[in-house]
VMD Tcl script that draws the C-alpha trace (Angstrom):
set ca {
  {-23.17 -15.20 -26.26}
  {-22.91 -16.38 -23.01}
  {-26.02 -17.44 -21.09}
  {-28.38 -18.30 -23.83}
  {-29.49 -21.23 -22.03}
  {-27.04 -22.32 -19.12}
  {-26.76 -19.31 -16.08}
  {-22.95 -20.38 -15.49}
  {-19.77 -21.14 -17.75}
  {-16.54 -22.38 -16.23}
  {-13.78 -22.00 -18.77}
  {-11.85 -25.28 -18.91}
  {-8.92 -23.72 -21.24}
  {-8.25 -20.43 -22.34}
  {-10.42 -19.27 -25.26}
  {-10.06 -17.06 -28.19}
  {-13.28 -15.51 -29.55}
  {-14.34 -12.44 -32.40}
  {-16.66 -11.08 -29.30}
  {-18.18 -12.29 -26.52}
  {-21.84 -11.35 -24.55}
  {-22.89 -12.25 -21.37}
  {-26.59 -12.15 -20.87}
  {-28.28 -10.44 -17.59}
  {-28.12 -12.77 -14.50}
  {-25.73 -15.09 -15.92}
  {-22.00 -15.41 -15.40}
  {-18.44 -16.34 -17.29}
  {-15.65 -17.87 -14.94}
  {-12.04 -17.55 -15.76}
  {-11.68 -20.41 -13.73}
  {-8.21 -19.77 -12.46}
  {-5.33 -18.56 -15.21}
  {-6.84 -19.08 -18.03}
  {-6.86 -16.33 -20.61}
  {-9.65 -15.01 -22.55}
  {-8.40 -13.38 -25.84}
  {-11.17 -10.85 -27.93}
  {-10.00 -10.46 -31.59}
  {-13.19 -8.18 -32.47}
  {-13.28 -4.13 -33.11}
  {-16.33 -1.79 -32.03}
  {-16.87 -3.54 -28.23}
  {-16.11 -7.00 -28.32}
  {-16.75 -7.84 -24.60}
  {-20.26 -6.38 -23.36}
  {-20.98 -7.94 -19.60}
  {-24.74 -7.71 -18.38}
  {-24.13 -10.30 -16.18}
  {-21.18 -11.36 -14.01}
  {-17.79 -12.15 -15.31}
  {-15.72 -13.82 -12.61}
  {-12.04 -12.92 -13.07}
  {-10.42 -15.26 -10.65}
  {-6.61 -15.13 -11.73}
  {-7.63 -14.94 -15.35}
  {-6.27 -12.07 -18.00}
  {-7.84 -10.69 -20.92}
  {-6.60 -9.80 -23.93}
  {-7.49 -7.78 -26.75}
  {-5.89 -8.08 -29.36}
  {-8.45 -6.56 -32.43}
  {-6.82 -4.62 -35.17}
  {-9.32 -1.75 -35.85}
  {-9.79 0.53 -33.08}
  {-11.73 -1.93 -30.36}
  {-13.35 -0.19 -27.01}
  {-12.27 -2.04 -23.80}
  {-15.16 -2.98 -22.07}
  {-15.63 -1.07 -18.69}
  {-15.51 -3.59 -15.79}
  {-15.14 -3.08 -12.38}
  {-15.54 -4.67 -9.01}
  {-16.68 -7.95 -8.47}
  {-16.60 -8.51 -12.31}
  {-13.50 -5.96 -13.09}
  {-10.60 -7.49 -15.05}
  {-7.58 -9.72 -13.00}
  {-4.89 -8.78 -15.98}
  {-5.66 -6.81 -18.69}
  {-3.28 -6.66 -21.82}
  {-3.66 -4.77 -24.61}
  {-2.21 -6.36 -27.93}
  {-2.69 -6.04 -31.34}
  {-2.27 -8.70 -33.83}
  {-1.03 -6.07 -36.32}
  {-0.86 -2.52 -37.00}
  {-0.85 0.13 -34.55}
  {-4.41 0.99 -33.22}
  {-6.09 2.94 -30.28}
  {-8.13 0.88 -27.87}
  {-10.55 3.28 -26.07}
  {-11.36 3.19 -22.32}
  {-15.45 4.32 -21.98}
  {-15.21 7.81 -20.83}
  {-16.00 8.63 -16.85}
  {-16.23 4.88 -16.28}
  {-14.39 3.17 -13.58}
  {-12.32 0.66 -14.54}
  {-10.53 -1.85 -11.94}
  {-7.55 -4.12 -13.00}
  {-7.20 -5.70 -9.69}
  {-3.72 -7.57 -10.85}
  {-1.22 -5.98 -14.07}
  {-2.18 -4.22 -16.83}
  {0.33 -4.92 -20.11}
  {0.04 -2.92 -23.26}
  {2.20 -4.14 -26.51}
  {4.34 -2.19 -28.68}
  {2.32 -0.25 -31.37}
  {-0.94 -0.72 -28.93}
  {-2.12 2.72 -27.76}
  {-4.24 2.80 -24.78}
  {-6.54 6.05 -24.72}
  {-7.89 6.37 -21.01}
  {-9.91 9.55 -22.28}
  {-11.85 10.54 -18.65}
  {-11.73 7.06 -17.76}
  {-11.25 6.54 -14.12}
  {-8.97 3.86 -13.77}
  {-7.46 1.62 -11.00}
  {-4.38 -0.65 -10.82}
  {-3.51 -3.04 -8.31}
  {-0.46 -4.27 -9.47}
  {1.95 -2.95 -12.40}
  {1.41 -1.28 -15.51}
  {3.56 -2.72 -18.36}
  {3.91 -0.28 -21.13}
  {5.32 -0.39 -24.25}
  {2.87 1.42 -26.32}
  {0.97 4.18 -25.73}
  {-1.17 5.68 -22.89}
  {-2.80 8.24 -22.48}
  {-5.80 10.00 -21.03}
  {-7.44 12.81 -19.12}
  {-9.01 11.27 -16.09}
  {-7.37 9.16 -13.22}
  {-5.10 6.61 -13.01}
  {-4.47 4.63 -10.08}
  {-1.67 1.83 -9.57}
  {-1.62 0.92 -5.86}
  {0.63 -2.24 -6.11}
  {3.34 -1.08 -8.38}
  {4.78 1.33 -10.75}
  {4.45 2.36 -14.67}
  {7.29 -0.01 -16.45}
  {8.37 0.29 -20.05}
  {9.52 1.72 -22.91}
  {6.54 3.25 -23.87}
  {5.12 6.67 -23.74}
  {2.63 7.94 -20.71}
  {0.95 11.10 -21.48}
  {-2.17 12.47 -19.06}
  {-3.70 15.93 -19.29}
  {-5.50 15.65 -16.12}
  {-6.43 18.05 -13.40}
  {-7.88 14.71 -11.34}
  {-4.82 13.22 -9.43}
  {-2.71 10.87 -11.00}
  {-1.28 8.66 -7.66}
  {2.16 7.43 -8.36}
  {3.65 5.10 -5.64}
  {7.10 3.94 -5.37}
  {8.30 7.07 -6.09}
  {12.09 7.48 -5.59}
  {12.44 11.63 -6.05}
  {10.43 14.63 -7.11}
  {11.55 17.65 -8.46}
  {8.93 20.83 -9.46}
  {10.04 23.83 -12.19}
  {7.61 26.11 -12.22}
  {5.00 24.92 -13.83}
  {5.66 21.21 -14.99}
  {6.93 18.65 -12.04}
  {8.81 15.30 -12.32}
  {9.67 12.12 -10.31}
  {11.32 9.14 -11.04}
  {10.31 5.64 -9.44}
  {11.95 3.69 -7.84}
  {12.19 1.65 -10.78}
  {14.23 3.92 -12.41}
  {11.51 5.18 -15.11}
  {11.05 8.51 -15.06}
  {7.20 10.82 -15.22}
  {6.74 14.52 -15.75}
  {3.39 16.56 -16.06}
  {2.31 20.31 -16.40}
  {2.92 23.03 -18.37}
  {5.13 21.00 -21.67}
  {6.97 24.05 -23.48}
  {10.20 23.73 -24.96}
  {10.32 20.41 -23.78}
  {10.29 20.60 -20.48}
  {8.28 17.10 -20.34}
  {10.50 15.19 -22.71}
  {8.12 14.90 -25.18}
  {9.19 17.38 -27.71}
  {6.53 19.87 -27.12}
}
mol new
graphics top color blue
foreach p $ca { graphics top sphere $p radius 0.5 }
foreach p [lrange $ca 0 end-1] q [lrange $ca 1 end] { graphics top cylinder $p $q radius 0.2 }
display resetview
């Protein structure tokens, strides 16, 4: 736990801990780029205090169904990436919290990312070559959705894509590709008509 005795930690390297706490009216610093790495399942990263993101990522990387721990604003996340050690689990976003990634997200193959009604903001790109899905929003003002991964949302909140290259709308289903080439569809998914087998 983190502010036990001393109000204010400066990481000097990047760490690696099971799960990390920080106490009411104290605060972590990622000090730059360093990288703080969670290992732990259930909620290994529970901030009561501040956690200053600086140009710092974090990663989780827990093999057993861990929650990601609902920052935002002054003490959201800089990166976030989402990587399992082994296996192929589901890390779960708090539902109707607001999350805010204010630099790239990444999430590794066999990692699935379940947004549930999460509301969730990206500043820069979202690396995917898992899973992710969810029902609430999702936000990436700086870039686009890269990867080979899948990207499934059953929302009726928007979901803001920028970059976009073209639209086209059946229907009831709609699709655009970015200008990065990758390709998004939502609606009604029968016979396929979102490319994912439905």
């Amino acid at each position: 736990s983190v502010g036990a005795t001393t109000p204010k930690i400066n990481l000097g390297s990047s760490v690696k801990a099971t799960s990390l706490t920080i106490a009411a009216s104290h605060e972590l610093s990622a000090n730059g780029t360093k990288t703080l790495t969670l290992t732990g399942t259930g909620t290994p990263f529970t901030n009561n205090g501040t956690f200053a993101y600086s140009t710092g990522t974090v990663e989780y990387t827990g093999t057993a169904a861990p929650t990601v721990a609902a920052l935002s604003g002054t003490s959201g996340y800089y990166h976030l990436t989402i990587a399992p050690v082994s296996g192929s689990p589901t890390f779960s976003f708090t539902n109707a919290a607001t999350y805010q990634i204010n630099g790239n997200v990444i999430i590794s193959a066999g990692a699935a990312a379940a947004m549930g009604t999460a509301n969730v903001t990206v500043v820069g790109t979202v690396a995917n070559e898992g899973a992710l899905t969810g029902s609430g929003s999702l936000t990436v003002n700086g870039g686009s959705i890269t990867g080979a991964g899948t990207v499934i949302f059953t929302s009726t909140a928007p979901v803001n894509l920028l970059n976009v290259a073209q639209v086209a709308a059946g229907a009831l289903h709609t699709c655009a590709v970015a200008a990065s080439g990758n390709l998004y569809c939502w609606g009604y998914g029968v016979n396929g008509l979102l490319g994912d087998n439905n």
